[in-house]
N, CA, C and O of each residue as an XYZ file, in Angstrom:
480
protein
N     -22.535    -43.580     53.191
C     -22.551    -42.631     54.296
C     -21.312    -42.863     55.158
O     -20.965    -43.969     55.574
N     -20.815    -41.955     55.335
C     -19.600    -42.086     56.237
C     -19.705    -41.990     57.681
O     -20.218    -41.021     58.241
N     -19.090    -43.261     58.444
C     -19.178    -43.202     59.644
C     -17.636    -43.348     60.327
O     -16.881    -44.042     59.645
N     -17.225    -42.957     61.211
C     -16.234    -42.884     62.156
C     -16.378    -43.508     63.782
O     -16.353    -42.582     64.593
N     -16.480    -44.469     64.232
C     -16.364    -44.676     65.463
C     -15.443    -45.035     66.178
O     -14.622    -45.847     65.753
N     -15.345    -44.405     67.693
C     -13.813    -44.358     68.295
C     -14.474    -45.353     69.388
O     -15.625    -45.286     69.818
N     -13.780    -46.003     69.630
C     -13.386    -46.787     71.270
C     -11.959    -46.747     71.771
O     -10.990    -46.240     71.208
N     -12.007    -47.344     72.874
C     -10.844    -47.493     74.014
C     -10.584    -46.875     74.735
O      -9.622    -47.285     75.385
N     -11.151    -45.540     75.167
C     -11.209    -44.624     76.081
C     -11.468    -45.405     77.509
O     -11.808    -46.568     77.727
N     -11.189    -44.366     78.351
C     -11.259    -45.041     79.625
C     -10.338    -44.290     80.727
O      -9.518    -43.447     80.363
N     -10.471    -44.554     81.781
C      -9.593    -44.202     83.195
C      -8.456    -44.466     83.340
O      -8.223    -45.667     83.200
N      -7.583    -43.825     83.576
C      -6.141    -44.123     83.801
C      -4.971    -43.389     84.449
O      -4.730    -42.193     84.284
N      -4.504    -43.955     84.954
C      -3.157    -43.485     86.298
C      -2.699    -42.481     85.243
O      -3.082    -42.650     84.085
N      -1.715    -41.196     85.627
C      -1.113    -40.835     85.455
C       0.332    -41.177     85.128
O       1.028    -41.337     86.130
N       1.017    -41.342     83.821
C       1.981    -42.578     83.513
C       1.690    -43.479     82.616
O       2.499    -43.845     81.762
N       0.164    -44.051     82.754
C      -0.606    -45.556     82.549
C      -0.638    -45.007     80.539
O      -0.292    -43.996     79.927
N      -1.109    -46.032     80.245
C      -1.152    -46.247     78.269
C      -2.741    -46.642     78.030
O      -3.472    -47.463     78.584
N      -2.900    -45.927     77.222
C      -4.509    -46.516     76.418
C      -3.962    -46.455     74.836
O      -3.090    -45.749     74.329
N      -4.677    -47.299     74.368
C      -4.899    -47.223     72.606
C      -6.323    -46.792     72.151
O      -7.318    -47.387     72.565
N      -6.383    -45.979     71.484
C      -7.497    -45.646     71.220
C      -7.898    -46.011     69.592
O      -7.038    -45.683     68.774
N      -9.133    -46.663     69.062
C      -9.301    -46.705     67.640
C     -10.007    -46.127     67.272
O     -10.829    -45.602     68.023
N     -10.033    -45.884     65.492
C     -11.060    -45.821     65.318
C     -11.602    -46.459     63.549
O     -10.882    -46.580     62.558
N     -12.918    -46.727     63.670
C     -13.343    -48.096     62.325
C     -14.189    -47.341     61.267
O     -15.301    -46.966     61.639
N     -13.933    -47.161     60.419
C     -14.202    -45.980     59.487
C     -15.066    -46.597     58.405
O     -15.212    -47.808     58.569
N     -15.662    -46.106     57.371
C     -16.778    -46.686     56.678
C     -17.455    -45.826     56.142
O     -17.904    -44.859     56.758
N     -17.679    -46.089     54.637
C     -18.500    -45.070     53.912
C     -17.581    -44.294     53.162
O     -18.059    -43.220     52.799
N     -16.318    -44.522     52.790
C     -15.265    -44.156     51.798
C     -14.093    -45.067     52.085
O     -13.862    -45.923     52.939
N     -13.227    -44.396     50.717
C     -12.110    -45.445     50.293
C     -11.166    -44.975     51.667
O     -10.597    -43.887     51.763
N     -11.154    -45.639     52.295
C     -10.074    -45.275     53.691
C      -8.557    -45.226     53.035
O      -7.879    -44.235     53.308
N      -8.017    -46.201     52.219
C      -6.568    -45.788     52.014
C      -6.581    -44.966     51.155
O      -5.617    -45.217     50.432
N      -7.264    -43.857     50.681
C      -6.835    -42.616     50.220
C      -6.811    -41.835     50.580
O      -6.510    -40.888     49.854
N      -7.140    -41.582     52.138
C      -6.988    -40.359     52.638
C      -6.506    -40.160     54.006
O      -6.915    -40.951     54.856
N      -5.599    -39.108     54.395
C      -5.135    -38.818     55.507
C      -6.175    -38.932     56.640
O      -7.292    -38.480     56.386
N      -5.924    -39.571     58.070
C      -7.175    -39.529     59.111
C      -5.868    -38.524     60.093
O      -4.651    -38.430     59.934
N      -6.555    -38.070     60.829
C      -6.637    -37.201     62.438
C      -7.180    -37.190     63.199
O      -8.409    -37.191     63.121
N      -6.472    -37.172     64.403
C      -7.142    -37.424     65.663
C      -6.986    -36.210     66.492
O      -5.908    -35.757     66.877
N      -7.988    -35.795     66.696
C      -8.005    -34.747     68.129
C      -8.557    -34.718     69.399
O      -8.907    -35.683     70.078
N      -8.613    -33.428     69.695
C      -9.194    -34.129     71.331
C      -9.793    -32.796     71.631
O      -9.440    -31.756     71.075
N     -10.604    -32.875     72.428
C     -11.336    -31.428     73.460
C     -11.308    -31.787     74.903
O     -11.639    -32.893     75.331
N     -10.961    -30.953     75.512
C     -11.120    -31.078     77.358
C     -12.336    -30.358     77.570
O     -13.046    -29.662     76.844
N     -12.372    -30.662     78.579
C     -13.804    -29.169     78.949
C     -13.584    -28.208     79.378
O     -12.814    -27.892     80.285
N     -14.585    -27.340     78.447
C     -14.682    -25.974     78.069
C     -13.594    -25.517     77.793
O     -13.248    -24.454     78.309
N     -12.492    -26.417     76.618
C     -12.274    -26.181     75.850
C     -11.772    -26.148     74.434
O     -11.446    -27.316     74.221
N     -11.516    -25.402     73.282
C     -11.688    -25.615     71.966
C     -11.063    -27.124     71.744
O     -10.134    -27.701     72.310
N     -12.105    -27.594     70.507
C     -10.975    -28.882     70.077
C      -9.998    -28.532     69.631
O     -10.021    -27.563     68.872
N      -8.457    -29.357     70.013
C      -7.494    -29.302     69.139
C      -7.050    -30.257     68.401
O      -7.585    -31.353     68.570
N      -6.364    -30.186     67.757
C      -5.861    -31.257     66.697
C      -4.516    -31.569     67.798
O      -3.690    -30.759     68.218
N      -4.661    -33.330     68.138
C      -3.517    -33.842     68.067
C      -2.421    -34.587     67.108
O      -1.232    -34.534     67.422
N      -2.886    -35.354     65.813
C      -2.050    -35.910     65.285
C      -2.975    -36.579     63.463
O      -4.143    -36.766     63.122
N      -1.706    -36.713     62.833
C      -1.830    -37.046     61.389
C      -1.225    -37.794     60.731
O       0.000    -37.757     60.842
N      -1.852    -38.786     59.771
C      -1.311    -39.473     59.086
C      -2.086    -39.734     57.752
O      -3.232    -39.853     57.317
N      -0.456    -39.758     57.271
C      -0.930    -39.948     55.888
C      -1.778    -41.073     55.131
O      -1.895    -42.080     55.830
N      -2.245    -41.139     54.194
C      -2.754    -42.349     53.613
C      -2.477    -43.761     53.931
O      -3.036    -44.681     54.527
N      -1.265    -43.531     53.218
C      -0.407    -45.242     53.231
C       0.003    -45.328     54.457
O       0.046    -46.426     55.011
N       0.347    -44.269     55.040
C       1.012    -44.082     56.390
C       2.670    -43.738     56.471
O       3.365    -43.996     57.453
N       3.139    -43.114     55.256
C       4.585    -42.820     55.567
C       4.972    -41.684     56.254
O       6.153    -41.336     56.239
N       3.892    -40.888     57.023
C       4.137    -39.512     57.249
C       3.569    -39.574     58.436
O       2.568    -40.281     58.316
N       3.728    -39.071     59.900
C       3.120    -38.508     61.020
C       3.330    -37.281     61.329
O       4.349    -36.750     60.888
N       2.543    -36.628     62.049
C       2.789    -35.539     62.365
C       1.702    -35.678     63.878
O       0.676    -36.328     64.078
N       2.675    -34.535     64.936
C       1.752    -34.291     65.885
C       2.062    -33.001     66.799
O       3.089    -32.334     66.927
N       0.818    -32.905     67.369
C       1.030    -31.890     68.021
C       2.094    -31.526     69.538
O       1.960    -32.241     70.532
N       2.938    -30.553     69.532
C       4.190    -30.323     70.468
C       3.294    -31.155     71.711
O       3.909    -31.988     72.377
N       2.263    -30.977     71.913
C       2.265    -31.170     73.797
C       1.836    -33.006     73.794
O       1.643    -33.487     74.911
N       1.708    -33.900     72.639
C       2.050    -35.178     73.098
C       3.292    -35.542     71.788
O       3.346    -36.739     71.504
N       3.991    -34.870     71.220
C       5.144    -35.793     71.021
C       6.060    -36.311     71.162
O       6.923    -35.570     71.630
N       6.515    -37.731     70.915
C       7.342    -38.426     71.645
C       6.718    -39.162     72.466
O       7.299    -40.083     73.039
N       4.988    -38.797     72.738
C       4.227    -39.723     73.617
C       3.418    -40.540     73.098
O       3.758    -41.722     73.157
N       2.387    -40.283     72.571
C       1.497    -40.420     71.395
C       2.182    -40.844     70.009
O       3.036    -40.313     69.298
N       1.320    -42.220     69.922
C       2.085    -42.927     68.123
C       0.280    -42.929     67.306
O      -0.609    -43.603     67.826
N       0.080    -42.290     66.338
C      -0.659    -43.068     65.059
C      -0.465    -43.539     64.248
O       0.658    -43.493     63.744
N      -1.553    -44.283     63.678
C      -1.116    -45.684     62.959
C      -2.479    -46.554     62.451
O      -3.543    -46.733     63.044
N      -2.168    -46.881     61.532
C      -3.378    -46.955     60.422
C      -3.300    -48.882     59.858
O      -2.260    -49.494     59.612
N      -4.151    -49.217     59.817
C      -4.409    -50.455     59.179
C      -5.261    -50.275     57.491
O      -6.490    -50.208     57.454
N      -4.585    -50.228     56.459
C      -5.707    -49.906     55.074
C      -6.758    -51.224     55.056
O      -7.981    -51.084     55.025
N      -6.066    -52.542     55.082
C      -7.194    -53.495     55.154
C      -8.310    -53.338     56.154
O      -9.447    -53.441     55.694
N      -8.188    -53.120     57.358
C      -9.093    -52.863     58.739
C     -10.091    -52.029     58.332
O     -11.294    -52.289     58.318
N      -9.306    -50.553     57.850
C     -10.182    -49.459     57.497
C     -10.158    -48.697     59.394
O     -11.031    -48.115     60.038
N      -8.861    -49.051     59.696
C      -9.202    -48.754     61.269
C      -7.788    -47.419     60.912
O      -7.056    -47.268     59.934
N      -7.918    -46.625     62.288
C      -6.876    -45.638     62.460
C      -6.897    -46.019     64.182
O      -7.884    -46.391     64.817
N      -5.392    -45.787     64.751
C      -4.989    -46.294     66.000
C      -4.403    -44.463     66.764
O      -4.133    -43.450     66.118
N      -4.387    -44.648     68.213
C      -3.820    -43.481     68.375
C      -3.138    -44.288     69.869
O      -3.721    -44.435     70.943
N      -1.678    -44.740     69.488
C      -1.426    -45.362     70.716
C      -1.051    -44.126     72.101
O      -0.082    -43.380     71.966
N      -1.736    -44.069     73.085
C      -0.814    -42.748     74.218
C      -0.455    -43.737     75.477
O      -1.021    -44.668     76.051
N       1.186    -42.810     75.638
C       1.798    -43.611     76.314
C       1.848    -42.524     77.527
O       0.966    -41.679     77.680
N       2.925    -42.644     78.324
C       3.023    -41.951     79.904
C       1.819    -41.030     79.660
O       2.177    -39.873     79.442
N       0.698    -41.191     79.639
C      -0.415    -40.070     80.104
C      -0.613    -39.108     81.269
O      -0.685    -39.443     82.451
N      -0.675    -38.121     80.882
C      -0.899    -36.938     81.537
C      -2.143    -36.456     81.964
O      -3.122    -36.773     81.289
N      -2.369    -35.402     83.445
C      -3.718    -35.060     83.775
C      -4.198    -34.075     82.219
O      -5.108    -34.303     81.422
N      -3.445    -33.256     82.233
C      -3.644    -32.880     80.950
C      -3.745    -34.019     79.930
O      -2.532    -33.924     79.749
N      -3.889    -34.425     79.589
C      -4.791    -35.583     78.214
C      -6.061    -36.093     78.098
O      -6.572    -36.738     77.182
N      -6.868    -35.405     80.018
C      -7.918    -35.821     80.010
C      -8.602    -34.576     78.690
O      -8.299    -33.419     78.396
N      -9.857    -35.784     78.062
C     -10.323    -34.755     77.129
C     -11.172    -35.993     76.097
O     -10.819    -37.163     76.246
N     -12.204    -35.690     75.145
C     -12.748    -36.683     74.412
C     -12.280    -36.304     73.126
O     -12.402    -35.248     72.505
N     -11.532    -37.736     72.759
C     -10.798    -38.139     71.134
C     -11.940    -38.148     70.316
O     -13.107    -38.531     70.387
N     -11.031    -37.472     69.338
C     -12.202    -37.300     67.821
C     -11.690    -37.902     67.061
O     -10.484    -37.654     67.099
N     -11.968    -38.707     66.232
C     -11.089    -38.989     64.740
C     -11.860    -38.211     63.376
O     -13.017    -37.802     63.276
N     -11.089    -38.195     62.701
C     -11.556    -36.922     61.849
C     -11.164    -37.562     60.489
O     -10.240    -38.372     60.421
N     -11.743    -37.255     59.628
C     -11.514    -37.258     57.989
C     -11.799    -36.086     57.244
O     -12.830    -35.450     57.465
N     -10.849    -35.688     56.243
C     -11.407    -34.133     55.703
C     -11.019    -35.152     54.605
O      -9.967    -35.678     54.242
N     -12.812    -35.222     54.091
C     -13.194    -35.772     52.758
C     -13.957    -34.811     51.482
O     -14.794    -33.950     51.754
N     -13.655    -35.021     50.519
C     -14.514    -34.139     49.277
C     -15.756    -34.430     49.220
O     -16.090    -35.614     49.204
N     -16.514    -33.613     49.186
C     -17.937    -33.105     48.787
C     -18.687    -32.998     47.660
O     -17.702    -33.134     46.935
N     -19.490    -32.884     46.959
C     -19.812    -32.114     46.099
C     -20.093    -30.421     45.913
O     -20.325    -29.820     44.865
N     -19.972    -29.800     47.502
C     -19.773    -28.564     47.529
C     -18.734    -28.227     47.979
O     -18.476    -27.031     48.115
N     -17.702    -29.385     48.393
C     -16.619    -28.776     49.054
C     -15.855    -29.906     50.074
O     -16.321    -31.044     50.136
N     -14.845    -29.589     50.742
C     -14.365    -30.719     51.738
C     -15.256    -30.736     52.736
O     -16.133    -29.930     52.426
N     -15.427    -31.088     53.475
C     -15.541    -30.867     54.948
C     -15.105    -32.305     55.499
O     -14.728    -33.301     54.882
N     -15.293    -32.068     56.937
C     -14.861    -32.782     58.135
C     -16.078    -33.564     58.156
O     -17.202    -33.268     57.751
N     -15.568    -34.804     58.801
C     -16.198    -36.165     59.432
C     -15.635    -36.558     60.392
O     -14.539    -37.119     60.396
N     -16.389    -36.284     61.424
C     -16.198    -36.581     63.431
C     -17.126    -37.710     63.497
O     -18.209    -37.855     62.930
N     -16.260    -38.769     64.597
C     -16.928    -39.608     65.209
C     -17.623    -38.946     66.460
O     -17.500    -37.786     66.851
N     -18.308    -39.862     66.938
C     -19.044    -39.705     68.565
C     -17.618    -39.083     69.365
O     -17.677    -38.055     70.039
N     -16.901    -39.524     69.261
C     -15.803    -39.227     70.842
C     -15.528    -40.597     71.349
O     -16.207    -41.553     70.977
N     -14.593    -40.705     72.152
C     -14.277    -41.492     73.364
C     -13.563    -40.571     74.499
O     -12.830    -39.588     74.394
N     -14.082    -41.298     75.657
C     -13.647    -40.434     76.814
C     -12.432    -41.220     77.472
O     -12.405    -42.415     77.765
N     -11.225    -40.072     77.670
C     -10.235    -40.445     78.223
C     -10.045    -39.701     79.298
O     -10.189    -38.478     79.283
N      -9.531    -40.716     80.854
C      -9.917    -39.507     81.698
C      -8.381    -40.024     82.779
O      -7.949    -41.055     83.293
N      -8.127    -39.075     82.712
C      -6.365    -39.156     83.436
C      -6.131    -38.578     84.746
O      -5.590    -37.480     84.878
N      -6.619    -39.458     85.945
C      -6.419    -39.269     86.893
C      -5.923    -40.155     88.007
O      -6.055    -41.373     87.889
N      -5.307    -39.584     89.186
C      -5.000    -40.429     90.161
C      -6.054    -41.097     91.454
O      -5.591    -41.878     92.285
C-alpha cells in the first residue's frame, strides 16, 4: 500500500527557509518521478515542482524558481522540497505526489499535507 507523508511545515517570516519532506512507502521509490505541490485557500492545487527518478532533471513552477530546490534521497525513499526567501504568497498546504501504475491505469498518490504558513 502506498503511503506518502510530508512534514516540516510550519510558520515563518517572510524571507525565512523551511525544508519540507516527504517518506514514501509501498513502491519502488527510485523508479519514479515524485512532485510536490501546494493549495492555498480556496484555491485549486497547483503543481510546484519535479524530479526525476535518479534525480538528473528538475523542473518547477515560474512563481518559486530560483527559490525552491527538490531533491530526492533513493536509499531514504524520502523526497525534499528545500524553500528559500519565502513569500506571503507560499502560504498554502504541500502535497507530495506520485503518479504510479495501476492495474486500471495511473493515478495519483497524495500525502496528508503539511502546513506552511508565511507571515509577519
Amino acid at each position: 500500500q502506498v503511503h506518502l507523508v510530508e512534514s516540516g511545515g510550519g510558520l515563518v517570516q517572510p524571507g525565512g527557509s523551511l525544508r519540507l519532506s516527504c517518506a514514501a512507502s509501498g513502491f519502488t521509490f527510485r523508479n519514479y518521478a515524485m512532485m510536490w505541490y501546494r493549495q492555498a485557500s480556496e484555491k485549486e492545487r497547483e503543481w510546484v515542482a519535479t524530479i526525476t527518478n535518479v534525480g538528473g532533471t528538475t523542473n518547477y513552477a515560474d512563481s518559486v524558481k530560483g527559490r525552491f530546490t527538490i531533491s530526492r534521497d533513493n536509499d531514504q525513499n524520502t523526497v525534499y522540497l528545500q524553500m528559500n526567501n519565502l513569500k506571503l504568497e507560499d502560504t498554502a498546504v504541500y502535497y507530495c505526489n506520485a503518479y504510479l501504475p495501476t492495474a486500471s491505469g495511473p493515478i495519483h498518490y497524495w500525502g496528508q499535507g503539511t502546513h506552511v504558513t508565511v507571515s509577519s
